[in-house]
Phi, psi and omega in degrees: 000127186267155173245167201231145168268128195285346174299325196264329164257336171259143181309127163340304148334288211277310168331281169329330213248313151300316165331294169320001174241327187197090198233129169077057171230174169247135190250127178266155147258101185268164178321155159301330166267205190296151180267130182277164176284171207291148138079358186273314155319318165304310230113317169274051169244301162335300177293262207336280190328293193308325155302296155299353184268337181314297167314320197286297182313331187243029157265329190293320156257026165116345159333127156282157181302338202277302207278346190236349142284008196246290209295325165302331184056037191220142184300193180296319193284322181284357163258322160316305213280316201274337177275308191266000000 
């Protein structure tokens, strides 16, 4: 993130009118658009999903909670949690 000095960039009025709020501060702005969800830009919002359905389905064809925690690297309670 580059910083801009707002003198350089903002209407003389609009300078002013931030200051009364914030002077000799550093001002974050955030973007404009939309803010994406958690894992979406990465990816890991996809692997999960995929994952747990992985998990849902082959507890669905008789895997115990115990064996998909060993293949998952994930506790009992954390396989409980995503099937129920």
């Amino acid at each position: 993130m580059k910083y801009k000095n707002a003198q350089d960039i903002l209407p003389d009025r609009l300078l002013k009118e931030l200051q009364q709020y914030v002077s000799g501060e550093t001002l974050y702005i955030p973007n404009a658009q939309e803010k994406k969800q958690w894992g979406e830009t990465s990816g890991a919002r996809s692997y999960y999903k995929q994952r747990n359905e992985q998990i849902r389905e082959k507890h669905r064809c008789g895997i115990k909670i115990e064996a998909l925690a060993d293949e998952y690297n994930l506790s009992v309670d954390s396989i409980r949690k995503i099937l129920y």
